[in-house]
N, CA, C and O atoms as CSV, one atom per row, in Angstrom:
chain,resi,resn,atom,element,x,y,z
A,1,UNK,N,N,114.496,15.510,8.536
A,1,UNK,CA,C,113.872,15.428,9.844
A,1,UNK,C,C,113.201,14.062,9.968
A,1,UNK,O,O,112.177,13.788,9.343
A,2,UNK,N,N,113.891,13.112,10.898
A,2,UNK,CA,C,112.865,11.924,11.046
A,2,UNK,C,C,111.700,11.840,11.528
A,2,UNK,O,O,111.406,12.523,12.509
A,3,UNK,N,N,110.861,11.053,10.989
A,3,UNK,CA,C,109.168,10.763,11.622
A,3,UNK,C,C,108.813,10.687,13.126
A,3,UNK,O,O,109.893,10.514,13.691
A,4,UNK,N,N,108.141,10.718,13.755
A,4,UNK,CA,C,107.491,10.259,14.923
A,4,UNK,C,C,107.200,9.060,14.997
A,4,UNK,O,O,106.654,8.539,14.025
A,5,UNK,N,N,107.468,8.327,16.114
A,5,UNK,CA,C,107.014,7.329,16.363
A,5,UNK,C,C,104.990,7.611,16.126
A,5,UNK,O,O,104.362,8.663,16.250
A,6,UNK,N,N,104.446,6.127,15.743
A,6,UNK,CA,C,103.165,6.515,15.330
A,6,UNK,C,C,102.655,5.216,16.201
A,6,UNK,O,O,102.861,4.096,15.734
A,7,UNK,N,N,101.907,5.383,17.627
A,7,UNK,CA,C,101.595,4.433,18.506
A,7,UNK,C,C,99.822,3.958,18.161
A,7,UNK,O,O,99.034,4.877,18.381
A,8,UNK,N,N,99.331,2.929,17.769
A,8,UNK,CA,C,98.247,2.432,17.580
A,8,UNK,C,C,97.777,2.647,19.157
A,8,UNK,O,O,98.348,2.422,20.224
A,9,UNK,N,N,96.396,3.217,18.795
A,9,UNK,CA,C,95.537,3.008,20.341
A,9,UNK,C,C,94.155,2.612,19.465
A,9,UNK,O,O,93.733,3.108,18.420
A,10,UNK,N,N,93.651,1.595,20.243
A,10,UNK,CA,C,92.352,1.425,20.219
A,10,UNK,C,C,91.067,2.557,20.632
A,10,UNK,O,O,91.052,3.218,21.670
A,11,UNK,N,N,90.064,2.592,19.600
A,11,UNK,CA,C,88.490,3.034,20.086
A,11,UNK,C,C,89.170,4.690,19.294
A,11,UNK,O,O,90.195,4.820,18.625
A,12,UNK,N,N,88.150,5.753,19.696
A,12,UNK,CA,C,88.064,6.499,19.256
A,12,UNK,C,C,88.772,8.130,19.868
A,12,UNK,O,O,88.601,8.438,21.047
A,13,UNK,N,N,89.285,8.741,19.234
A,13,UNK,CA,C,89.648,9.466,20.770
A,13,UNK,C,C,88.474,10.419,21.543
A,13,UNK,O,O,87.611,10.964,20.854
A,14,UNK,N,N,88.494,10.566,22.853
A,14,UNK,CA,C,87.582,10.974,23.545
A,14,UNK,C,C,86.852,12.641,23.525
A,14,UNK,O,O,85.842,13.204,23.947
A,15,UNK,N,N,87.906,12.916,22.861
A,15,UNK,CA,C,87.428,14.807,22.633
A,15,UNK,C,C,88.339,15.051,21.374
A,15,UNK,O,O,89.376,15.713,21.415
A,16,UNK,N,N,87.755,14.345,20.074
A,16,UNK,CA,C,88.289,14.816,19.254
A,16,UNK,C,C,88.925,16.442,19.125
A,16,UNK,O,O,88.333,17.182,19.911
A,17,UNK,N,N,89.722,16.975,18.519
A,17,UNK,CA,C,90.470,18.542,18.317
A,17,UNK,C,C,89.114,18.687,17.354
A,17,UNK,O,O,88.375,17.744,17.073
A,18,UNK,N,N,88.902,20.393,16.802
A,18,UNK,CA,C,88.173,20.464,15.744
A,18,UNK,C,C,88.966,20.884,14.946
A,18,UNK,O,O,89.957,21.562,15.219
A,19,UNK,N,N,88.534,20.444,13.620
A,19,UNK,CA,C,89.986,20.450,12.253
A,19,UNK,C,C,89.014,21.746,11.467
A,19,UNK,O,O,87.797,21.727,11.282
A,20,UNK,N,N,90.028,22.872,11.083
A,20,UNK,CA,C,89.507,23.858,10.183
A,20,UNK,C,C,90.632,24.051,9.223
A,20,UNK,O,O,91.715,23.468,9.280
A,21,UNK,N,N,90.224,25.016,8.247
A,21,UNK,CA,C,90.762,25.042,6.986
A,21,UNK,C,C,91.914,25.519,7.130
A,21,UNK,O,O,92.618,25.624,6.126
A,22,UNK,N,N,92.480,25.988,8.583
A,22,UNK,CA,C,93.936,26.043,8.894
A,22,UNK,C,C,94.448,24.881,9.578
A,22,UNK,O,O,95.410,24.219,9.186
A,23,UNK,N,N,93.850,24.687,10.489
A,23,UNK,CA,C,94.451,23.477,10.936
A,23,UNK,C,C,94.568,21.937,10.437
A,23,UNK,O,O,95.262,21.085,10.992
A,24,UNK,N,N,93.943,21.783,9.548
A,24,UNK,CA,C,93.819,20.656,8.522
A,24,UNK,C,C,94.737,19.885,8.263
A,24,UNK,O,O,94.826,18.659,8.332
A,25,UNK,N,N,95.995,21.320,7.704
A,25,UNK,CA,C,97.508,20.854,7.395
A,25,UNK,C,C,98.180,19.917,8.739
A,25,UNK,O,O,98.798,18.874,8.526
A,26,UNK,N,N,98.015,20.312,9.738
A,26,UNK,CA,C,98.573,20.060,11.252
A,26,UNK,C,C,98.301,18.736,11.312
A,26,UNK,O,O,99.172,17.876,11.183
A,27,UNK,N,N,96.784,18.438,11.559
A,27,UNK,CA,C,96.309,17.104,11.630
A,27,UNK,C,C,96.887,16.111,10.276
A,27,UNK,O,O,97.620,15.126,10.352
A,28,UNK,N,N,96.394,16.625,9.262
A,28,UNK,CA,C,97.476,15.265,8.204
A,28,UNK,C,C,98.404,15.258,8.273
A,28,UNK,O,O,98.891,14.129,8.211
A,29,UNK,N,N,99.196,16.194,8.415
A,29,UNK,CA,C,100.686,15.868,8.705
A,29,UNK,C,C,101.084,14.960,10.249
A,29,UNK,O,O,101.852,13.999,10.273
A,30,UNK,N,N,100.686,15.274,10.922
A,30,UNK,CA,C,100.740,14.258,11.992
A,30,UNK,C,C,100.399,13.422,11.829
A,30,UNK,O,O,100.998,12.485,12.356
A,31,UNK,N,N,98.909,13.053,10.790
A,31,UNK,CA,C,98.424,11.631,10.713
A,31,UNK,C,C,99.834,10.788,9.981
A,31,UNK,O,O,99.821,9.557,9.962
A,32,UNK,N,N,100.659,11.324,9.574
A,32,UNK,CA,C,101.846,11.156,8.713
A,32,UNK,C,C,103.063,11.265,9.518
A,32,UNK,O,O,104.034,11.231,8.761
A,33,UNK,N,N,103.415,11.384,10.765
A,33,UNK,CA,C,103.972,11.402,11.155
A,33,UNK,C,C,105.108,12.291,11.561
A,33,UNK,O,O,106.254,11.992,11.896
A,34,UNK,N,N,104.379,13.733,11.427
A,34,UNK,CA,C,105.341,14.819,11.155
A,34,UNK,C,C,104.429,16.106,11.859
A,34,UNK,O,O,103.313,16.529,11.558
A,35,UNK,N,N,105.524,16.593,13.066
A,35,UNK,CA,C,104.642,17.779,13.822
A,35,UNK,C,C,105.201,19.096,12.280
A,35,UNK,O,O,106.215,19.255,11.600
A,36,UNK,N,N,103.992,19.671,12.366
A,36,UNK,CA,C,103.833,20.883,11.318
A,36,UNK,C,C,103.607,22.174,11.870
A,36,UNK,O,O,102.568,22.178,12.530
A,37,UNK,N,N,104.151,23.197,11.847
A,37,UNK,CA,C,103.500,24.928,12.158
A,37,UNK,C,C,103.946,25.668,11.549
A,37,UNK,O,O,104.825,25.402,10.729
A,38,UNK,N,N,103.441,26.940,11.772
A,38,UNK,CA,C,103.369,27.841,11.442
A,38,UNK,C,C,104.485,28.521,11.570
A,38,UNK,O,O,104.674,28.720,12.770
A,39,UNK,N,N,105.833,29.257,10.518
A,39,UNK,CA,C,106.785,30.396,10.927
A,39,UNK,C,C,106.742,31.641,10.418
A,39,UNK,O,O,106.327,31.711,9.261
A,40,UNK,N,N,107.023,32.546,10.896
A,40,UNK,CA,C,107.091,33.215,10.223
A,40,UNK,C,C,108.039,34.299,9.579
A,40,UNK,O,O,109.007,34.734,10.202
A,41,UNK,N,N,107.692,34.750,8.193
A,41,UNK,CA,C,108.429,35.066,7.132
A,41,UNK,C,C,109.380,36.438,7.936
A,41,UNK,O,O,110.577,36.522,8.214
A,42,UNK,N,N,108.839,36.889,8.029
A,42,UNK,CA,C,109.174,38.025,8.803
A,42,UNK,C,C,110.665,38.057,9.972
A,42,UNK,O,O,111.752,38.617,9.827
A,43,UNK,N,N,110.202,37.321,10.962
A,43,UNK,CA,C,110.427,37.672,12.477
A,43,UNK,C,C,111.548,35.744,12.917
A,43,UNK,O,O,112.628,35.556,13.477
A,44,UNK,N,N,110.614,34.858,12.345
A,44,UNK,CA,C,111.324,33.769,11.613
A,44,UNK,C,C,110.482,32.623,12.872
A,44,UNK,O,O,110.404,31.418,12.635
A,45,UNK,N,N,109.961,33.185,14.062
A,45,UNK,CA,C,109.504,33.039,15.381
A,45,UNK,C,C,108.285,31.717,14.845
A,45,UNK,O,O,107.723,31.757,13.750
A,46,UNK,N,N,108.087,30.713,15.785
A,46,UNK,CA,C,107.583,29.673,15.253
A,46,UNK,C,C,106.115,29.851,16.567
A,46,UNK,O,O,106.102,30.175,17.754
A,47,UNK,N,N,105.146,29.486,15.676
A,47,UNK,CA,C,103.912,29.440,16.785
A,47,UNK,C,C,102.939,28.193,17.021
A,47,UNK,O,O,102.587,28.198,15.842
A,48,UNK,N,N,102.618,27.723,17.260
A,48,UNK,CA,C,101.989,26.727,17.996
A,48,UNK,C,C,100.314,26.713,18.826
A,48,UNK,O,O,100.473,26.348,19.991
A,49,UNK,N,N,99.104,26.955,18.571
A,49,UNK,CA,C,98.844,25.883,17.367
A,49,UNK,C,C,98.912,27.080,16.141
A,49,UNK,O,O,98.885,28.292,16.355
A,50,UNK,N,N,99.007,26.404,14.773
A,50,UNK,CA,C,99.465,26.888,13.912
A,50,UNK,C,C,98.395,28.569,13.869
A,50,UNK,O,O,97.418,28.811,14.578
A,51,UNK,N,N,98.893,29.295,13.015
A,51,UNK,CA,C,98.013,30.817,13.402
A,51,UNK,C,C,98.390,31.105,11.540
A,51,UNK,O,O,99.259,30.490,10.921
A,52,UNK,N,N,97.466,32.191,10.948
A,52,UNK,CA,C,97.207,32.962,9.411
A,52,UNK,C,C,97.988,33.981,9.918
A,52,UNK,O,O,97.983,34.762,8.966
A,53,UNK,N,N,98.784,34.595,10.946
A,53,UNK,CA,C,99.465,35.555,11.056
A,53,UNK,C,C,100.590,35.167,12.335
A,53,UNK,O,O,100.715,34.071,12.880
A,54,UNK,N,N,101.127,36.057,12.534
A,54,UNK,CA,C,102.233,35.593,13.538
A,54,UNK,C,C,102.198,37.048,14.780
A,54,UNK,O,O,102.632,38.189,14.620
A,55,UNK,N,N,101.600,36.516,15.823
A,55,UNK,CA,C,101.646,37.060,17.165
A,55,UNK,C,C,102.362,37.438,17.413
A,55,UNK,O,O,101.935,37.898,18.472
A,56,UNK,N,N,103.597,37.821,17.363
A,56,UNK,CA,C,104.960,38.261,18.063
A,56,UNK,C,C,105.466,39.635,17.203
A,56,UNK,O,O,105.875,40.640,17.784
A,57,UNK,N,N,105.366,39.506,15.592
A,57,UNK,CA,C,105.042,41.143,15.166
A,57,UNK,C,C,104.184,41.096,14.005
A,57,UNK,O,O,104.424,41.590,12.903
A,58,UNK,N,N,103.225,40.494,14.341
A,58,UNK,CA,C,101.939,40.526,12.966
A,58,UNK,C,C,102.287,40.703,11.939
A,58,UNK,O,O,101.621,41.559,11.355
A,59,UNK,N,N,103.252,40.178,11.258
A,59,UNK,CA,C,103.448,39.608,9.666
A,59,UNK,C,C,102.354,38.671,9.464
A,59,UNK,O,O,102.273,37.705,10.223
A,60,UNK,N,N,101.334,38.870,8.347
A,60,UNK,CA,C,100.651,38.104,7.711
A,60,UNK,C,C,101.032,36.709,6.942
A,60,UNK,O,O,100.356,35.711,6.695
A,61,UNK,N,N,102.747,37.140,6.594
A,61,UNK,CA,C,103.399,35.998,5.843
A,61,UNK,C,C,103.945,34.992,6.715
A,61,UNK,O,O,105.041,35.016,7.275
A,62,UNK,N,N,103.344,34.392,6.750
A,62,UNK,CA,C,103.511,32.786,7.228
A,62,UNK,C,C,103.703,31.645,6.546
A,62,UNK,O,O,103.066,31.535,5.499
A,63,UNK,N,N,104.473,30.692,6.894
A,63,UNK,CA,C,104.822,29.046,6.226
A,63,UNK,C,C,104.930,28.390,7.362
A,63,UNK,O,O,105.132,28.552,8.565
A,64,UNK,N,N,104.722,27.578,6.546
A,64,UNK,CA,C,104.514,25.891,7.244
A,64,UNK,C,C,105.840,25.228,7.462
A,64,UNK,O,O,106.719,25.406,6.619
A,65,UNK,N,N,106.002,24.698,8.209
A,65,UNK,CA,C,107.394,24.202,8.591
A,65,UNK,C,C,107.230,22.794,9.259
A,65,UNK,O,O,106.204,22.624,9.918
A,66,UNK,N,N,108.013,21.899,9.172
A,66,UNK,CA,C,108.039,20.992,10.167
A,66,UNK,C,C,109.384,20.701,11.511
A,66,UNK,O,O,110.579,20.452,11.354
A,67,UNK,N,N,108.822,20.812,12.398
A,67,UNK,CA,C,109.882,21.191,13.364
A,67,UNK,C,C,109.998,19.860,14.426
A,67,UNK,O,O,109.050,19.102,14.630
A,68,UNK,N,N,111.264,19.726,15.028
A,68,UNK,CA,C,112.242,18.844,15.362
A,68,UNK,C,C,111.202,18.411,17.147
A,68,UNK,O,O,110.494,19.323,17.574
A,69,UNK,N,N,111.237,17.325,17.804
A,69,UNK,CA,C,109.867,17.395,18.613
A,69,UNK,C,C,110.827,16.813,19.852
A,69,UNK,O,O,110.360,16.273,20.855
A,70,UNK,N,N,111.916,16.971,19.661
A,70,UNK,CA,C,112.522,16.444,21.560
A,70,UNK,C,C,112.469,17.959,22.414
A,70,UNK,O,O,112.725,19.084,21.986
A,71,UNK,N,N,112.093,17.580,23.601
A,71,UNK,CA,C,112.246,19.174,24.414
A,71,UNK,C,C,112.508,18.451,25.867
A,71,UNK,O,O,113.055,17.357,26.003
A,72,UNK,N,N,112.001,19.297,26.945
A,72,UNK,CA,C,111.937,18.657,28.488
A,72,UNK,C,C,111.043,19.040,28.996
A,72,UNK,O,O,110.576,20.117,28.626
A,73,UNK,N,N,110.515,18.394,29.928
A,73,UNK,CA,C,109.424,18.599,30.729
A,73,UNK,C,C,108.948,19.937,31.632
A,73,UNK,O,O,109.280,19.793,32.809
A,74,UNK,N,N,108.351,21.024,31.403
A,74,UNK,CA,C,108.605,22.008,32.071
A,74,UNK,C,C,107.643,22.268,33.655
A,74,UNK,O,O,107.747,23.113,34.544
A,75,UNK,N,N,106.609,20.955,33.426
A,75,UNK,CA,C,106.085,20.793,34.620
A,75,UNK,C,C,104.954,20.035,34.240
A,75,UNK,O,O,104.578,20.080,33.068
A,76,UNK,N,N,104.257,19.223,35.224
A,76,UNK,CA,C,103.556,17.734,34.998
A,76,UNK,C,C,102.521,17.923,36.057
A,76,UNK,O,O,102.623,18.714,36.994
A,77,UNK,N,N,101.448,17.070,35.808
A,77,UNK,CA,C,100.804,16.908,36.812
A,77,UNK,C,C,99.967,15.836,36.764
A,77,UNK,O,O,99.384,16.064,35.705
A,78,UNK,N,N,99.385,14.552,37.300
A,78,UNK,CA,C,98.413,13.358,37.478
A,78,UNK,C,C,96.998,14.026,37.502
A,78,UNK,O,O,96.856,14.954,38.299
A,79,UNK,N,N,95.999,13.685,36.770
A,79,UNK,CA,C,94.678,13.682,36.782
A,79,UNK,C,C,94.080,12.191,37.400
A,79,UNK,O,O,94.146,11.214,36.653
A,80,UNK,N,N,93.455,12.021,38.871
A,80,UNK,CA,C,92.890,11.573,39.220
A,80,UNK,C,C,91.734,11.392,39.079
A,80,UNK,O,O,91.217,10.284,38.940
A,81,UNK,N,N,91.021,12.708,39.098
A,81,UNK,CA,C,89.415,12.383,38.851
A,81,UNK,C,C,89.317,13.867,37.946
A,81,UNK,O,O,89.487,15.062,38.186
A,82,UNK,N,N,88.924,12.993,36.721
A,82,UNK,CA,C,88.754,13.313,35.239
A,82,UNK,C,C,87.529,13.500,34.886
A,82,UNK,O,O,86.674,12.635,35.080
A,83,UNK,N,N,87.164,15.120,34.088
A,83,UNK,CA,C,86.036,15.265,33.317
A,83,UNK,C,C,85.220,14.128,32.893
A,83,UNK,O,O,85.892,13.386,32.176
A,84,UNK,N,N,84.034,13.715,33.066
A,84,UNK,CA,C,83.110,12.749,32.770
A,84,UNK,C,C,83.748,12.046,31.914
A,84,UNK,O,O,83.960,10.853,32.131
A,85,UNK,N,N,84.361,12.951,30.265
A,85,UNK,CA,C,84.490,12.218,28.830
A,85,UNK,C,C,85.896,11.603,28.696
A,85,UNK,O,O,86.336,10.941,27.756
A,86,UNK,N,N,86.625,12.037,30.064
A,86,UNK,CA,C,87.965,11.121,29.987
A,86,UNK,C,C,88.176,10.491,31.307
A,86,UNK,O,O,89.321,10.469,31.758
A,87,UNK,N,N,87.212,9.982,31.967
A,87,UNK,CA,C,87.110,9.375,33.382
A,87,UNK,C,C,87.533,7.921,33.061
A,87,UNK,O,O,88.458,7.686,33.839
A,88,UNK,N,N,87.346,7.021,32.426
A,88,UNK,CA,C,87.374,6.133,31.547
A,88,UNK,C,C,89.092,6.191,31.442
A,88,UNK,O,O,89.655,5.101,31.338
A,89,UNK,N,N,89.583,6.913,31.457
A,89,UNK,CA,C,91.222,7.077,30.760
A,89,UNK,C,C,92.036,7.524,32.171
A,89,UNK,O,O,93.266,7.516,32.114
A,90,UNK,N,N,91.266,7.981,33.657
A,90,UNK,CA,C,91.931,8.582,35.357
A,90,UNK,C,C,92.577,6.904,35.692
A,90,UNK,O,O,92.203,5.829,35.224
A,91,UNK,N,N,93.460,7.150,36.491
A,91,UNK,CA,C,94.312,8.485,36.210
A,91,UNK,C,C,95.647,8.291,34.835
A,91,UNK,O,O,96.223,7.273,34.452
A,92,UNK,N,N,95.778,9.776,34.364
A,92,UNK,CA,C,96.652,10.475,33.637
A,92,UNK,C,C,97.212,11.651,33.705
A,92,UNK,O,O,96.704,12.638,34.236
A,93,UNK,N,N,98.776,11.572,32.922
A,93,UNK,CA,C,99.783,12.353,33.709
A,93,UNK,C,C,99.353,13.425,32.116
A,93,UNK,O,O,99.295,13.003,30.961
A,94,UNK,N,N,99.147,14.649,32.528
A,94,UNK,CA,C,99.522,15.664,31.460
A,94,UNK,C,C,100.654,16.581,31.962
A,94,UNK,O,O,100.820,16.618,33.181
A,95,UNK,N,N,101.486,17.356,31.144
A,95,UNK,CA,C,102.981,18.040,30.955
A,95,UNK,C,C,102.460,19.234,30.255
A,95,UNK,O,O,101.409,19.458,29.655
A,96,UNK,N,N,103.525,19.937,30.517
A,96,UNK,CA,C,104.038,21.277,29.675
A,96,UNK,C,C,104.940,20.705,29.072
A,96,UNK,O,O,105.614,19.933,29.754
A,97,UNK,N,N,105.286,20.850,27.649
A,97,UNK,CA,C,106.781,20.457,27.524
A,97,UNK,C,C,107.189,22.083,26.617
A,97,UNK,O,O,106.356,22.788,26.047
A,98,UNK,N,N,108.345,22.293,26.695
A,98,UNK,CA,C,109.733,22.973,26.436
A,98,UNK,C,C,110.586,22.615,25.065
A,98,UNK,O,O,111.788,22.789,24.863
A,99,UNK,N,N,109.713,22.131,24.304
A,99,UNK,CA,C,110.549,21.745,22.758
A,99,UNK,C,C,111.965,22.466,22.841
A,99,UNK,O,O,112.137,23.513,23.465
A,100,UNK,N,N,112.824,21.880,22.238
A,100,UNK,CA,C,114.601,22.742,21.585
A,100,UNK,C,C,113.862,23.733,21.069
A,100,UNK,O,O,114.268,24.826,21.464
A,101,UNK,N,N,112.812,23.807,20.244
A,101,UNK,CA,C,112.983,24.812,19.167
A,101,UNK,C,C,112.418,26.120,19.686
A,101,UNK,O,O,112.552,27.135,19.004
A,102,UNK,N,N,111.684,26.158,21.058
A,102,UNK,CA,C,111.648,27.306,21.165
A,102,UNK,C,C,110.141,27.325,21.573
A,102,UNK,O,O,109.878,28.263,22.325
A,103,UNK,N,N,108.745,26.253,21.158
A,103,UNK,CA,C,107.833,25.975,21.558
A,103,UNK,C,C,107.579,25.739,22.831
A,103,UNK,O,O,108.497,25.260,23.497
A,104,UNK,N,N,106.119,26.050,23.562
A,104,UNK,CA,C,106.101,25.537,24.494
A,104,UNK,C,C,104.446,24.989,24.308
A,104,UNK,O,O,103.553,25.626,23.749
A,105,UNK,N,N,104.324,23.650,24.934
A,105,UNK,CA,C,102.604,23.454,24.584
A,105,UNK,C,C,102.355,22.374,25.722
A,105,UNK,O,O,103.024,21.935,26.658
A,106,UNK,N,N,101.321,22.191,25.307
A,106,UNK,CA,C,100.377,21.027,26.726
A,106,UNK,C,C,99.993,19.953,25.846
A,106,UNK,O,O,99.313,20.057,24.826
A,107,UNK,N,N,100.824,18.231,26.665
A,107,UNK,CA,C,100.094,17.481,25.740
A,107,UNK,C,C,100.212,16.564,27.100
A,107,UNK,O,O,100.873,16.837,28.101
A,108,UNK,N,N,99.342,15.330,26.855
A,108,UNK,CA,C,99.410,14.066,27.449
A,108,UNK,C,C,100.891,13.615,27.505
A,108,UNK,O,O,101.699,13.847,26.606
A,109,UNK,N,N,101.175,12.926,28.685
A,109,UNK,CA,C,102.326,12.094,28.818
A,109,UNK,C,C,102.147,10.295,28.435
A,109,UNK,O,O,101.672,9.731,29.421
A,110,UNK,N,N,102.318,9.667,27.686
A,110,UNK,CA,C,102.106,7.961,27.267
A,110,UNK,C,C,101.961,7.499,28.161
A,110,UNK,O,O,102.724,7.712,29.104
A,111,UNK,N,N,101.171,6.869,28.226
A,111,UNK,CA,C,100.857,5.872,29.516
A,111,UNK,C,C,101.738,4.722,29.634
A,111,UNK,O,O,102.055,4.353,28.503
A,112,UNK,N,N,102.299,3.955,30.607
A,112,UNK,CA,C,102.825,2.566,30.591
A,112,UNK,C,C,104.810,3.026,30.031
A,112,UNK,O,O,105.721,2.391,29.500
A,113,UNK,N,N,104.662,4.196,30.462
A,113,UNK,CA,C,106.424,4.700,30.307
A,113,UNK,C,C,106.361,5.166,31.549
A,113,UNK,O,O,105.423,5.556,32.243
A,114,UNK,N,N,108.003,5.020,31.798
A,114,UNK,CA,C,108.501,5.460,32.936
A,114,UNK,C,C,108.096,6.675,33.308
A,114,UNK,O,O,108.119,7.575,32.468
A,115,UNK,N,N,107.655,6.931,34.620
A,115,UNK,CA,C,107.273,8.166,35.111
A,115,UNK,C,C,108.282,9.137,35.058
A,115,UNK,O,O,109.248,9.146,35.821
A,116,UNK,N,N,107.986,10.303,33.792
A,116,UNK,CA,C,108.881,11.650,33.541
A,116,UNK,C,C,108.491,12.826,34.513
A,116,UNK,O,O,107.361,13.286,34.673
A,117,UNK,N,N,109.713,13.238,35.157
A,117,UNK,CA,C,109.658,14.045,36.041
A,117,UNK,C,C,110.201,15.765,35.513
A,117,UNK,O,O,111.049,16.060,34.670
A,118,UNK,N,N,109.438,16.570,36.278
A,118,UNK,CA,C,110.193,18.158,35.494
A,118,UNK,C,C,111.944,18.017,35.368
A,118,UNK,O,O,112.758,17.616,36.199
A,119,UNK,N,N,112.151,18.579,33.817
A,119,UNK,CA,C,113.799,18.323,33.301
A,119,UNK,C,C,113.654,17.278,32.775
A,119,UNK,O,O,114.737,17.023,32.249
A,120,UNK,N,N,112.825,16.332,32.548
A,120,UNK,CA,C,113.520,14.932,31.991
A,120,UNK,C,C,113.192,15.263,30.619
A,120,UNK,O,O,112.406,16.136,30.249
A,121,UNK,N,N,113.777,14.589,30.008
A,121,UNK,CA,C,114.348,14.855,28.230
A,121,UNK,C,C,112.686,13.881,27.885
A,121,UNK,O,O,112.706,12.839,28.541
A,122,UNK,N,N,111.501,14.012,27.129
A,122,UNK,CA,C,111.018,13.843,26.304
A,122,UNK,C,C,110.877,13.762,24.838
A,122,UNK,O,O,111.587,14.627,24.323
A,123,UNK,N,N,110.096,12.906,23.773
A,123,UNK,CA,C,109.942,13.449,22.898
A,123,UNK,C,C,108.480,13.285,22.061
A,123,UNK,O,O,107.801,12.308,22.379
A,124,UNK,N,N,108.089,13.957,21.276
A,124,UNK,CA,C,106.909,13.765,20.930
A,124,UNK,C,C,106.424,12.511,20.303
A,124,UNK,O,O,107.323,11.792,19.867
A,125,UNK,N,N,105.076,12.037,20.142
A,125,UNK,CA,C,105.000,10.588,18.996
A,125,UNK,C,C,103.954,10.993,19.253
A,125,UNK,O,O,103.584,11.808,20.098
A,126,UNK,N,N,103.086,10.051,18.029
A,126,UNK,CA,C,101.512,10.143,17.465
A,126,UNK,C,C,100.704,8.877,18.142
A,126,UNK,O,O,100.897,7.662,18.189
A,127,UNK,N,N,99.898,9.602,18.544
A,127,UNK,CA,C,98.893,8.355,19.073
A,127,UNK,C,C,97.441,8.204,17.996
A,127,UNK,O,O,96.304,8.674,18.050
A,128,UNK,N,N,97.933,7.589,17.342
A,128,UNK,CA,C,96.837,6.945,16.269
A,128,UNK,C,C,95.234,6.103,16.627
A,128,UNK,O,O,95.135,4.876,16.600
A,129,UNK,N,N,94.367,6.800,16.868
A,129,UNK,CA,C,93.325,6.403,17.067
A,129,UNK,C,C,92.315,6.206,15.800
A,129,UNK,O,O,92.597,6.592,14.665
A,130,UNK,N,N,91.150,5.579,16.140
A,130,UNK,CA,C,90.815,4.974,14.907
A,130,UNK,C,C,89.729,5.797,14.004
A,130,UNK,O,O,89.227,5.426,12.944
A,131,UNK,N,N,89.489,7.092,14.757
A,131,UNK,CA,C,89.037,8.405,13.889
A,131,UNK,C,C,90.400,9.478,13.709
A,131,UNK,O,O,90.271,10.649,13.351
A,132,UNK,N,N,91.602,8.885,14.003
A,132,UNK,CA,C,92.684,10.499,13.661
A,132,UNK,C,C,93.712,9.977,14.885
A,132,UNK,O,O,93.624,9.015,15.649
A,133,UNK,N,N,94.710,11.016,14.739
A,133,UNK,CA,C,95.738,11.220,15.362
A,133,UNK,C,C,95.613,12.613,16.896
A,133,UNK,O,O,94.975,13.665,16.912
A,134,UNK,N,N,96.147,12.242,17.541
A,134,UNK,CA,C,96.692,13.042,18.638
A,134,UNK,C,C,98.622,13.271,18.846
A,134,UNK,O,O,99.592,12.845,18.219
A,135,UNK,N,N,98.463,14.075,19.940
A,135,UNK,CA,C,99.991,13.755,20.030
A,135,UNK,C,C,100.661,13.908,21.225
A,135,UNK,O,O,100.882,15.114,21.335
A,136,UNK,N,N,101.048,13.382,22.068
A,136,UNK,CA,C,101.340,13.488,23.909
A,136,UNK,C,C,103.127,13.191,23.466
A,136,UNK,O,O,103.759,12.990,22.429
A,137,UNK,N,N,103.327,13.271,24.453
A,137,UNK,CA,C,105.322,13.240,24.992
A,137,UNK,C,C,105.573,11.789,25.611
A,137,UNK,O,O,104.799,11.325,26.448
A,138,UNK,N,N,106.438,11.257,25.260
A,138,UNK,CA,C,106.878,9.540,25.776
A,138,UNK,C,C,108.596,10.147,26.467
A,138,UNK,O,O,109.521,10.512,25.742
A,139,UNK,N,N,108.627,10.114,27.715
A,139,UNK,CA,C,110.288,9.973,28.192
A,139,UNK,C,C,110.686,9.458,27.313
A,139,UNK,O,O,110.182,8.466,26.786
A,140,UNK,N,N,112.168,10.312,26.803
A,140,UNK,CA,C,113.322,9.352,26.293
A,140,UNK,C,C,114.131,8.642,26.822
A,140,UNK,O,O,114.799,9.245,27.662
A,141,UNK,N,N,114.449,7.274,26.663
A,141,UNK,CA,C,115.217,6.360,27.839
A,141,UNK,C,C,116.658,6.199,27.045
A,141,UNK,O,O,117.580,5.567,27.560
């Protein structure tokens, strides 16, 4: 499975995630360049953000997996006027995206890429800030 693109951003990010003794794995592995979750043993069903059990038929047995990050856009929208702590960053486009694998989640769209419209082919990359990693969708061109 190849890496993610890993995009340098300046300053700090604005609402850090909070990292716990499950999610830990998630964040270094991304700091590394690699989306990580949760599958499970059972049912085989992949979940997002990672979970100690699996929602779909509560098998406790779970692994870690790293999974493939192109999907499409399943719907978008522009933030104009932004919560106080990301006003500083208005306007920005956030997405649903539709991973292949079966995921569906909410991330930022890259700024300074072509404007991705619902259906357009995305893929994930790391935005490296200078306390940690995040991770938003860049159109694929």
């Amino acid at each position: 499975m190849s890496k993610l693109d890993i995009l340098k951003r300046d300053g700090k990010r604005a609402y850090p995630p909070r990292r716990s003794e499950l999610t830990g794995r998630f964040w270094d592995a991304l700091a590394e360049g690699r989306f990580t979750t949760t599958r499970c043993d059972h049912c085989q069903k992949l979940t997002f953000p990672p979970k100690s059990f699996c929602p779909h038929c509560w098998s406790k047995d779970v692994t870690w997996s790293d999974v493939p990050t192109s999907g499409t856009v399943y719907t978008k929208t522009t933030v104009h006027i932004a919560p106080a702590i990301f006003a500083h960053e208005a306007p920005y486009d956030l997405c649903i995206v539709d991973l292949d694998v079966g995921l569906r989640l909410a991330t930022r769209l890259t700024s300074g890429d072509a404007e991705a419209r619902v259906g357009d082919r995305v893929e994930l990359v790391v935005l490296n800030y200078e306390d940690g990693p995040l991770f938003a969708a860049r159109p694929v061109r």
